[in-house]
PDB file as gemmi writes it, atoms N, CA and C in Angstrom:
CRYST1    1.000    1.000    1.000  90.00  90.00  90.00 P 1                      
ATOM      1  N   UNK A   1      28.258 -17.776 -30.115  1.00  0.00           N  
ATOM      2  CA  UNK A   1      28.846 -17.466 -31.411  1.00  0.00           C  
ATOM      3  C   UNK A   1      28.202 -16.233 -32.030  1.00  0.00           C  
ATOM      4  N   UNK A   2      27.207 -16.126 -31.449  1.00  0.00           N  
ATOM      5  CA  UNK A   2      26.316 -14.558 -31.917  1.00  0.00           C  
ATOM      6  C   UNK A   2      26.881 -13.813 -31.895  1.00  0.00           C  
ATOM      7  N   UNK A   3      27.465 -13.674 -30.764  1.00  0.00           N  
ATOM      8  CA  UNK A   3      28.293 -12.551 -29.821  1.00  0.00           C  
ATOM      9  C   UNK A   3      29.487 -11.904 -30.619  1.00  0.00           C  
ATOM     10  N   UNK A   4      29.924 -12.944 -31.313  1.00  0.00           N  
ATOM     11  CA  UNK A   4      31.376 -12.747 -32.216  1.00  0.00           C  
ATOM     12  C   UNK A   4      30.846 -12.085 -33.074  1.00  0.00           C  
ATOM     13  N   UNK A   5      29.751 -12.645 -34.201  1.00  0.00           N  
ATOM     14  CA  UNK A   5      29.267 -12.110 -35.125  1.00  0.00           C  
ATOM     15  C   UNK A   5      28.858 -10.587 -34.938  1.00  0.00           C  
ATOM     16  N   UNK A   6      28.325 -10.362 -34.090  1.00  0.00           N  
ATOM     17  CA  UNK A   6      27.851  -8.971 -33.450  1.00  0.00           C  
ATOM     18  C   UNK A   6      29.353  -8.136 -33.178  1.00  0.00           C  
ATOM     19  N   UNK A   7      29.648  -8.436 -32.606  1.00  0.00           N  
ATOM     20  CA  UNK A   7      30.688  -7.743 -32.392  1.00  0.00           C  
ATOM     21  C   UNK A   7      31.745  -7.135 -33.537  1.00  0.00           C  
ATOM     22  N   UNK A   8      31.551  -8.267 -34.351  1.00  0.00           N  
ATOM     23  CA  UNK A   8      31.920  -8.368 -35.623  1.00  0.00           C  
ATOM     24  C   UNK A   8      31.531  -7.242 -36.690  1.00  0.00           C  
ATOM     25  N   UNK A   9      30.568  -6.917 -36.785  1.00  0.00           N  
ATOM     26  CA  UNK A   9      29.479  -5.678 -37.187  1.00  0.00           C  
ATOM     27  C   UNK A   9      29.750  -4.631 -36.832  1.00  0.00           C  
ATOM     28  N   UNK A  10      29.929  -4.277 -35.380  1.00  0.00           N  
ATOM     29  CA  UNK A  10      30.202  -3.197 -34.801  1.00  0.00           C  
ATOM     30  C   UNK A  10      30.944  -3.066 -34.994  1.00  0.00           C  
ATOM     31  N   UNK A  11      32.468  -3.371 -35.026  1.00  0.00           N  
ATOM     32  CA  UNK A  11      33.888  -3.257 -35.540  1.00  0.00           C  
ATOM     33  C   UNK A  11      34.017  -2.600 -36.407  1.00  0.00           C  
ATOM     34  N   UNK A  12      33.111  -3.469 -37.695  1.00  0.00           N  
ATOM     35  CA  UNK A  12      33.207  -3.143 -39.083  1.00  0.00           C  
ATOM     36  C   UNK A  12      32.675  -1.879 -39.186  1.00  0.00           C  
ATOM     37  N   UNK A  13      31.602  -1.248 -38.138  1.00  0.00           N  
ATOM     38  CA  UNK A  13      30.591  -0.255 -38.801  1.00  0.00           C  
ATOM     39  C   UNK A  13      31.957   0.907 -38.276  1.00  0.00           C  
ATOM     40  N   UNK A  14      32.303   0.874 -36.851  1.00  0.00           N  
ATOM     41  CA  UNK A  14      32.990   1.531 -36.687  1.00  0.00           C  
ATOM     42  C   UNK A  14      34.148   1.941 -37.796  1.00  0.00           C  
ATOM     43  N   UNK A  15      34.909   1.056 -38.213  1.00  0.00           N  
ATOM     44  CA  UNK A  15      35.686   1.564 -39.181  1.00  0.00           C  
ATOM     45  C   UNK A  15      35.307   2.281 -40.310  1.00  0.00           C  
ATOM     46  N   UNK A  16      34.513   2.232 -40.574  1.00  0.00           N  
ATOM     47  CA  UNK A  16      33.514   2.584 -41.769  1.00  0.00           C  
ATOM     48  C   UNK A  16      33.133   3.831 -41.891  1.00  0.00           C  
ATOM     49  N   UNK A  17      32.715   3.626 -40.100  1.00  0.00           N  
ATOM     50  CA  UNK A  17      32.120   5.217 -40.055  1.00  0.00           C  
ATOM     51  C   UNK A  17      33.056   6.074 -40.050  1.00  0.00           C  
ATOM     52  N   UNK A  18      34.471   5.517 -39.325  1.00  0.00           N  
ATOM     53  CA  UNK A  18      35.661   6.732 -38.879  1.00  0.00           C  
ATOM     54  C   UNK A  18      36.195   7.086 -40.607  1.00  0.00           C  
ATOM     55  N   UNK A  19      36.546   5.923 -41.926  1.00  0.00           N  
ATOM     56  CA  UNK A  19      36.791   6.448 -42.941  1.00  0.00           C  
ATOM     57  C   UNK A  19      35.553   7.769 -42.878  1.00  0.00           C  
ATOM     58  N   UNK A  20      34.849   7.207 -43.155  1.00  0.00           N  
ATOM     59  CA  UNK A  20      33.415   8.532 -43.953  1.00  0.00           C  
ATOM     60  C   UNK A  20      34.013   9.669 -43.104  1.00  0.00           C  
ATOM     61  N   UNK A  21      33.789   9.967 -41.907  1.00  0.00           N  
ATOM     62  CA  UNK A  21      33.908  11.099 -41.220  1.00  0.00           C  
ATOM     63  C   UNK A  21      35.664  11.656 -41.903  1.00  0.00           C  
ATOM     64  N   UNK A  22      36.833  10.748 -41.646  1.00  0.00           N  
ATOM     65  CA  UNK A  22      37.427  11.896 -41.920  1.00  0.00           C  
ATOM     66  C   UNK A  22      37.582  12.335 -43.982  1.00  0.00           C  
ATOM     67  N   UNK A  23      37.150  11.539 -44.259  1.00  0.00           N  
ATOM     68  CA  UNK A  23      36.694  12.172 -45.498  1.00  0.00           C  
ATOM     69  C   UNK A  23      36.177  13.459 -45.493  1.00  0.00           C  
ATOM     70  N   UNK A  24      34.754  13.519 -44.686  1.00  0.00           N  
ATOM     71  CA  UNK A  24      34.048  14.698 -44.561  1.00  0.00           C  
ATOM     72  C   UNK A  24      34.768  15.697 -43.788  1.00  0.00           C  
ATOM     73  N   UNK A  25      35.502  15.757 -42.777  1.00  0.00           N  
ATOM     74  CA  UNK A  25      35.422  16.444 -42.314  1.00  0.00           C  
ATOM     75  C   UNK A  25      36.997  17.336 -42.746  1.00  0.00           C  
ATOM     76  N   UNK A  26      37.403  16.673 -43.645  1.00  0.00           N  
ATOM     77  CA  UNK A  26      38.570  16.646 -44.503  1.00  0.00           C  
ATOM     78  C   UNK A  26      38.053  18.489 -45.654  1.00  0.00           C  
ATOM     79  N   UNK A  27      36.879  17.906 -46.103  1.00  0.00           N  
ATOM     80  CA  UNK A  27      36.331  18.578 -47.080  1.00  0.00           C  
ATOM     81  C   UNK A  27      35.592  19.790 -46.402  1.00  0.00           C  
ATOM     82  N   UNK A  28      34.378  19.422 -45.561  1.00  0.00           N  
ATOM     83  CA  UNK A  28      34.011  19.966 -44.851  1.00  0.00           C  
ATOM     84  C   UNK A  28      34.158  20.849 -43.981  1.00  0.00           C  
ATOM     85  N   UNK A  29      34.869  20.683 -43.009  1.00  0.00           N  
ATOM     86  CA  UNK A  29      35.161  20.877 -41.864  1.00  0.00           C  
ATOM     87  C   UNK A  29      34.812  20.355 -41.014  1.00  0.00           C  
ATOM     88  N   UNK A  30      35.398  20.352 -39.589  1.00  0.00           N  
ATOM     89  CA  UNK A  30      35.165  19.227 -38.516  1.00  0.00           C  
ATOM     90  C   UNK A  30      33.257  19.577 -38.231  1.00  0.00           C  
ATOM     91  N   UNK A  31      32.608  20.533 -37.903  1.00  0.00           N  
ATOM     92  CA  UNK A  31      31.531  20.102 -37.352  1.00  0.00           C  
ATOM     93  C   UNK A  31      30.191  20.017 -38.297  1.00  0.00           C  
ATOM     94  N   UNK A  32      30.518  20.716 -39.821  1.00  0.00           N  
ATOM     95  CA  UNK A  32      29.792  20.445 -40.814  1.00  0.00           C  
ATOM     96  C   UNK A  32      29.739  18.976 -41.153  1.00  0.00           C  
ATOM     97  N   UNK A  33      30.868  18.579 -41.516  1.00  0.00           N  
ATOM     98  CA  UNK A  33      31.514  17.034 -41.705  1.00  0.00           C  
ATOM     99  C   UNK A  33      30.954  15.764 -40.694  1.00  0.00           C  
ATOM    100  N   UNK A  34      30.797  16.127 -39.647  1.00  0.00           N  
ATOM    101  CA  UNK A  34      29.876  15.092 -38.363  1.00  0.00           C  
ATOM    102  C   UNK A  34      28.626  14.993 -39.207  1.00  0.00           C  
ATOM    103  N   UNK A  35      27.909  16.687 -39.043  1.00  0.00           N  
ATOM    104  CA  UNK A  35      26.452  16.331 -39.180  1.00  0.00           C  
ATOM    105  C   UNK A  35      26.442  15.938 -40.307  1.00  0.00           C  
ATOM    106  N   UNK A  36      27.070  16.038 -41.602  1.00  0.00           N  
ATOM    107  CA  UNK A  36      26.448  15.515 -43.066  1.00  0.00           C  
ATOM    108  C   UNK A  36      26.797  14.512 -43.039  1.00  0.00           C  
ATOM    109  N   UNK A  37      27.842  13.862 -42.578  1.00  0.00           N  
ATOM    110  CA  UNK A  37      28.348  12.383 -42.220  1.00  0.00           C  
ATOM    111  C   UNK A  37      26.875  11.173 -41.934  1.00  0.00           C  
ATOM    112  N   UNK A  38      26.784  12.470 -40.602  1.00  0.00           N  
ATOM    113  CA  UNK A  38      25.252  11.064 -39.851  1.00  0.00           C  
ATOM    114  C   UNK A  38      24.164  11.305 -40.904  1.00  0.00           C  
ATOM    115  N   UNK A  39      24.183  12.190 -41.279  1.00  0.00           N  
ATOM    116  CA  UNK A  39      22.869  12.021 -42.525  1.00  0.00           C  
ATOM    117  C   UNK A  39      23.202  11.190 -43.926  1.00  0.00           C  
ATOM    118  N   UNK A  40      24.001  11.894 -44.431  1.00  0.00           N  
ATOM    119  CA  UNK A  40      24.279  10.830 -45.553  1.00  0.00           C  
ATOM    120  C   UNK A  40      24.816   9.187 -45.199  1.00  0.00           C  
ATOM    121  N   UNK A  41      25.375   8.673 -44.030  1.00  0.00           N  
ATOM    122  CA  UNK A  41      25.942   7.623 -43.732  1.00  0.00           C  
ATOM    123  C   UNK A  41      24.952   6.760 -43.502  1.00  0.00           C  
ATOM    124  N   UNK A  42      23.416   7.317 -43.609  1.00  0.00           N  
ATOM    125  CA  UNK A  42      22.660   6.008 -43.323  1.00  0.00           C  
ATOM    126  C   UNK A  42      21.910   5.950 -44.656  1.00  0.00           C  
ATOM    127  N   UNK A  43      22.327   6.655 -45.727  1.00  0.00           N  
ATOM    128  CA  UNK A  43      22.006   6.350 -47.042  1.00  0.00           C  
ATOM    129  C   UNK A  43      23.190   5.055 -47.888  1.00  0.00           C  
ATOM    130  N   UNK A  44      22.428   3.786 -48.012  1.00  0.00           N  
ATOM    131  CA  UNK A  44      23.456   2.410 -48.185  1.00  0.00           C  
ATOM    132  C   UNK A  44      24.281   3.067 -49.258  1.00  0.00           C  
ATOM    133  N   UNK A  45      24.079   3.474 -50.060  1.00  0.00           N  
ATOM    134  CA  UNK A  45      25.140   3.662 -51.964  1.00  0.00           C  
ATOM    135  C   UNK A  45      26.056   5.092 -50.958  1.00  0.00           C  
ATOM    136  N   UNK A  46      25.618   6.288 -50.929  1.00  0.00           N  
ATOM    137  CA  UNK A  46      26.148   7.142 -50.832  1.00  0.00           C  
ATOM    138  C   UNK A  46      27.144   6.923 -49.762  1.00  0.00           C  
ATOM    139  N   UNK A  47      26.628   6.642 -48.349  1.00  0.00           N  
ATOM    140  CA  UNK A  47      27.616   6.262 -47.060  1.00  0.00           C  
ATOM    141  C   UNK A  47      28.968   5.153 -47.632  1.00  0.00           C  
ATOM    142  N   UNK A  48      28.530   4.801 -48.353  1.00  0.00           N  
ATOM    143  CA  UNK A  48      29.807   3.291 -49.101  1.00  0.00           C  
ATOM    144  C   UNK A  48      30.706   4.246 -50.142  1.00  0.00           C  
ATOM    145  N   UNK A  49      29.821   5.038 -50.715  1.00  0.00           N  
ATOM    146  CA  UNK A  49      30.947   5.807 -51.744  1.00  0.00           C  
ATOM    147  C   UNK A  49      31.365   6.915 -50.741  1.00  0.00           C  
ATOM    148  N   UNK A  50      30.991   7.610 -50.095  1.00  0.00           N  
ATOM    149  CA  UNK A  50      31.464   8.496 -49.331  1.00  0.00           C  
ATOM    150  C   UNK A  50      32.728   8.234 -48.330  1.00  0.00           C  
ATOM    151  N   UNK A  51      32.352   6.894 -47.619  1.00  0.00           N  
ATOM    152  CA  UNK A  51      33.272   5.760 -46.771  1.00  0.00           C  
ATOM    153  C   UNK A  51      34.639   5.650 -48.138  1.00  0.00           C  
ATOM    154  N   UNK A  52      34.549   4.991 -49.190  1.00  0.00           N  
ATOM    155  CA  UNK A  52      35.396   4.311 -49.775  1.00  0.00           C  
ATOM    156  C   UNK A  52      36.078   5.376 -50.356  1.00  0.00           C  
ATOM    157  N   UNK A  53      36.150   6.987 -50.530  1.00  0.00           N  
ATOM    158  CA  UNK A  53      36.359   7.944 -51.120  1.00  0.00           C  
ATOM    159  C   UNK A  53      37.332   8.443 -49.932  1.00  0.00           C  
ATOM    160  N   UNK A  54      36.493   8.469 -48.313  1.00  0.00           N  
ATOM    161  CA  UNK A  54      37.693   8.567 -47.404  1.00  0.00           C  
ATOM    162  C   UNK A  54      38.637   7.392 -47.046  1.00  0.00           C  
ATOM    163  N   UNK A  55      38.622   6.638 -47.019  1.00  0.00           N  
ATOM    164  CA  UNK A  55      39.736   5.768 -46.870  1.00  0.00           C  
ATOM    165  C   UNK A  55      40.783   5.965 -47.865  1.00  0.00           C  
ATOM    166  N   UNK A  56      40.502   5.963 -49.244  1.00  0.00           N  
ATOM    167  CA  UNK A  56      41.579   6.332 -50.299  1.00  0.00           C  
ATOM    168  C   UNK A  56      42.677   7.510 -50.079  1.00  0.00           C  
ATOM    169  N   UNK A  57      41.280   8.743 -49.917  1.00  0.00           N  
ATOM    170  CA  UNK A  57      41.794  10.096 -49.371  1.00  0.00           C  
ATOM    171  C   UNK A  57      42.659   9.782 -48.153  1.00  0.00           C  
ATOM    172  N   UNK A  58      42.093  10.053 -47.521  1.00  0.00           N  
ATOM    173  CA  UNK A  58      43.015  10.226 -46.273  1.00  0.00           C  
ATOM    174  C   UNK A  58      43.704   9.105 -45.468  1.00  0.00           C  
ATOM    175  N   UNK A  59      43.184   8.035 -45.561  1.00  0.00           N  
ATOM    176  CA  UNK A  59      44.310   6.652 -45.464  1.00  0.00           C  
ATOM    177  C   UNK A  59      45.122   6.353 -46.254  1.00  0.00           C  
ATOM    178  N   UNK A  60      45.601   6.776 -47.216  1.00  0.00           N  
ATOM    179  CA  UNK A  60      46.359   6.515 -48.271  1.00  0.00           C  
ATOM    180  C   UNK A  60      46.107   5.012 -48.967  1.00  0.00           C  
ATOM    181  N   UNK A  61      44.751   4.474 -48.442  1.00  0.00           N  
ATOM    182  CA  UNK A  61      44.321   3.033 -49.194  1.00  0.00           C  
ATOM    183  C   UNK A  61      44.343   3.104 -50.388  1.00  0.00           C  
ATOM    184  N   UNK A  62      44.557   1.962 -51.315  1.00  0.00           N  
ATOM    185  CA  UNK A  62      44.074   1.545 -52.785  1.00  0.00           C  
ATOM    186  C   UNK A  62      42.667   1.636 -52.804  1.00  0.00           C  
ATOM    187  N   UNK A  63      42.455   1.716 -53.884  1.00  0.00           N  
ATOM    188  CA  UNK A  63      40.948   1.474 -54.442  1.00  0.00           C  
ATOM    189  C   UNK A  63      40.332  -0.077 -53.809  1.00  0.00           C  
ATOM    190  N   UNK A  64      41.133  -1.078 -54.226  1.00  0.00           N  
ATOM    191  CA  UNK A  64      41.073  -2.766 -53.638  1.00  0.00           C  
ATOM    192  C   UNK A  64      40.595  -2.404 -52.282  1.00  0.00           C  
ATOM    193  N   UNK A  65      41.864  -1.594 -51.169  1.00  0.00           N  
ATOM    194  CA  UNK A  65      41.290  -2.159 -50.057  1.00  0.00           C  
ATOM    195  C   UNK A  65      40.182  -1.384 -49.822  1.00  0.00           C  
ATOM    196  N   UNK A  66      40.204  -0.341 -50.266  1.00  0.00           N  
ATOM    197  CA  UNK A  66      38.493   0.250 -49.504  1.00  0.00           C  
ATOM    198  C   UNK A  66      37.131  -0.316 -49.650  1.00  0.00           C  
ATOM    199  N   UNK A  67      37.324  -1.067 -51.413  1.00  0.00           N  
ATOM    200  CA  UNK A  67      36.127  -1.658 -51.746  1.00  0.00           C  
ATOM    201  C   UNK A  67      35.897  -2.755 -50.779  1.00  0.00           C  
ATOM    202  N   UNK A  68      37.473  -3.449 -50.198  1.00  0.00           N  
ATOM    203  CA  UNK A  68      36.994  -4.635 -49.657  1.00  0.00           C  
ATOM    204  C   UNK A  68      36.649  -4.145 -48.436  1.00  0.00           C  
ATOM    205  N   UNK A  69      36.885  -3.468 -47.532  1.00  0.00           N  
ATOM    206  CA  UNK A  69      36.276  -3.034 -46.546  1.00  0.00           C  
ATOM    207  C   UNK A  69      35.115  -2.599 -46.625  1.00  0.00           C  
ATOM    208  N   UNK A  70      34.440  -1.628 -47.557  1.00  0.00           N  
ATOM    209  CA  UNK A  70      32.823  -1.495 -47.488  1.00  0.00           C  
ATOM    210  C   UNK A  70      31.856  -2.809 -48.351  1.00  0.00           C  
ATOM    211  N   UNK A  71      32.743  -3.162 -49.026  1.00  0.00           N  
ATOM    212  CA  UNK A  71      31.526  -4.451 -49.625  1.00  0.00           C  
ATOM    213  C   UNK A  71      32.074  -5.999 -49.248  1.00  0.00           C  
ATOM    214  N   UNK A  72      33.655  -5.841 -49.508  1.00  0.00           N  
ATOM    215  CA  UNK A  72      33.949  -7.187 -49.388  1.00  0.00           C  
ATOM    216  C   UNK A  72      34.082  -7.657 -47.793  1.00  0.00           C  
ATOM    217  N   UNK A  73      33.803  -7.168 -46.823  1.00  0.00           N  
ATOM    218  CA  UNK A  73      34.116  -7.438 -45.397  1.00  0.00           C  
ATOM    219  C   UNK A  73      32.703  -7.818 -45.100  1.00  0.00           C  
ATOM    220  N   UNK A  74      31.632  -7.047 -45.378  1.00  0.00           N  
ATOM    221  CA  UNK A  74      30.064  -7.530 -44.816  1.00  0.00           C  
ATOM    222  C   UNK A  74      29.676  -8.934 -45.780  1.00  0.00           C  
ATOM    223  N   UNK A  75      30.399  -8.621 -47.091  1.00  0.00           N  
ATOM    224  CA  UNK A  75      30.216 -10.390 -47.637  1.00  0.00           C  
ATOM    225  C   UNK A  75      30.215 -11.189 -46.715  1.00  0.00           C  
ATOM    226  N   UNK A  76      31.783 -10.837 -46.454  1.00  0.00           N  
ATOM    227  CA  UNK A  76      32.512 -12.162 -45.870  1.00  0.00           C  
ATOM    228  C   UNK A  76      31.560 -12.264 -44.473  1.00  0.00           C  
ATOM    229  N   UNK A  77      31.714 -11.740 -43.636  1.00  0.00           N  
ATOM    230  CA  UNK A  77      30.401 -11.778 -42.218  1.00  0.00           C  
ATOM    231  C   UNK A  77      29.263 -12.131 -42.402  1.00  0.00           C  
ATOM    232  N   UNK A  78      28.674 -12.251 -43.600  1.00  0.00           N  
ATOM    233  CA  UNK A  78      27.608 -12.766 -44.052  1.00  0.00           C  
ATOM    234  C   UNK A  78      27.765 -13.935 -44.359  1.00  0.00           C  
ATOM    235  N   UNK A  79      28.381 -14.534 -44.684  1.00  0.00           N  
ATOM    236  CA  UNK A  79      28.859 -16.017 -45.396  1.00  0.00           C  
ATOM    237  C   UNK A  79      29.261 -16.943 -44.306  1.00  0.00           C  
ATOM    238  N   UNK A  80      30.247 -16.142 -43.509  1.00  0.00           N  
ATOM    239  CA  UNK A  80      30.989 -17.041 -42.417  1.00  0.00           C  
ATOM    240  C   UNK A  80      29.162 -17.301 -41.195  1.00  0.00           C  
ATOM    241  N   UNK A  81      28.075 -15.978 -41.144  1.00  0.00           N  
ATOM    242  CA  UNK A  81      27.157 -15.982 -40.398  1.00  0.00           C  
ATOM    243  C   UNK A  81      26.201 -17.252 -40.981  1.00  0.00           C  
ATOM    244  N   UNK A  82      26.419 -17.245 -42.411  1.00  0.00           N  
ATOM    245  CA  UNK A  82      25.454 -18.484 -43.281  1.00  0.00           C  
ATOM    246  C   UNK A  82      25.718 -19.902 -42.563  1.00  0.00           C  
ATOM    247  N   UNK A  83      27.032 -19.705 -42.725  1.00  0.00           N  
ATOM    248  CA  UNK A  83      27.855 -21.347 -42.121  1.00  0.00           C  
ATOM    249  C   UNK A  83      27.487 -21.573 -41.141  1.00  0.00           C  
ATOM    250  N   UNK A  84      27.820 -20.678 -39.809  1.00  0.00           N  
ATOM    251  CA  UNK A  84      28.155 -20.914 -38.775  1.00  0.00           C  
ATOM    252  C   UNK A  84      26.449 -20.823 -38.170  1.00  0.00           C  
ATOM    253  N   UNK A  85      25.243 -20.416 -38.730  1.00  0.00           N  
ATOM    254  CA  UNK A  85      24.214 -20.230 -37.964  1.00  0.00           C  
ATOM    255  C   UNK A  85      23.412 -20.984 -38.800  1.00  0.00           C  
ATOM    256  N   UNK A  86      23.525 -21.612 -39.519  1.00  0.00           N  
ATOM    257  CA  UNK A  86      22.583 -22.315 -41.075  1.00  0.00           C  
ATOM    258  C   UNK A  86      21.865 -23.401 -40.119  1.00  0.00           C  
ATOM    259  N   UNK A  87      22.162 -24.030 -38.947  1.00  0.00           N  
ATOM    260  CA  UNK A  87      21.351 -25.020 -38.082  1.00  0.00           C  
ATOM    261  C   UNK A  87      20.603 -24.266 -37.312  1.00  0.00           C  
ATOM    262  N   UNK A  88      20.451 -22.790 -36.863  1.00  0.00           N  
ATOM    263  CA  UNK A  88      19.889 -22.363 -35.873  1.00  0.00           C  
ATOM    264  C   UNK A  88      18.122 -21.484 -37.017  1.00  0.00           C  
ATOM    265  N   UNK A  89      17.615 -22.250 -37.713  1.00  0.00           N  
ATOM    266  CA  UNK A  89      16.846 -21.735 -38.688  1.00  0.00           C  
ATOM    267  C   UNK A  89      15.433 -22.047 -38.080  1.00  0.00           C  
ATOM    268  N   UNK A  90      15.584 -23.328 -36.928  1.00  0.00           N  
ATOM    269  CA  UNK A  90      14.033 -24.009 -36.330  1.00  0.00           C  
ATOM    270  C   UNK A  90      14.077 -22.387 -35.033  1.00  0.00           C  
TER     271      UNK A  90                                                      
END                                                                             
């Protein structure tokens, strides 16, 4: 069941990361936009506003879904990980 959860993460980061990038690279340009991407994307506040700023932009998302994708999706993986691993604590 780890495995899901993990996998689960990676999914999520991936999407996350592909909003941010084409945000940046939107603004940027394609190879400015990579590198400020990987630098700012491992800053938690900025990479989430940067992420949730491209999804709006250039996915044509609502405000709703982007938030729920950068905050409300790692909730939820966190909660369902509480449940599902809350016996594996010994």
């Amino acid at each position: 069941m780890k495995s899901v959860a993990i996998i689960g993460w990676i999914i999520l980061g991936l999407v996350q990361m592909a909003a941010m990038l084409n945000g940046l690279t939107d603004v940027l340009g394609g190879f400015f936009g990579v590198i400020i991407a990987l630098i700012l994307g491992e800053i938690p506040i900025v990479g989430t506003l940067l992420g949730i700023r491209g999804a709006i932009i250039n996915w044509d998302w609502s405000i709703l879904q982007a938030i729920g994708l950068f905050v409300g999706a790692p909730i939820l993986i966190m909660v369902i990980n509480a449940i599902a691993f809350r016996d594996d604590v010994n």
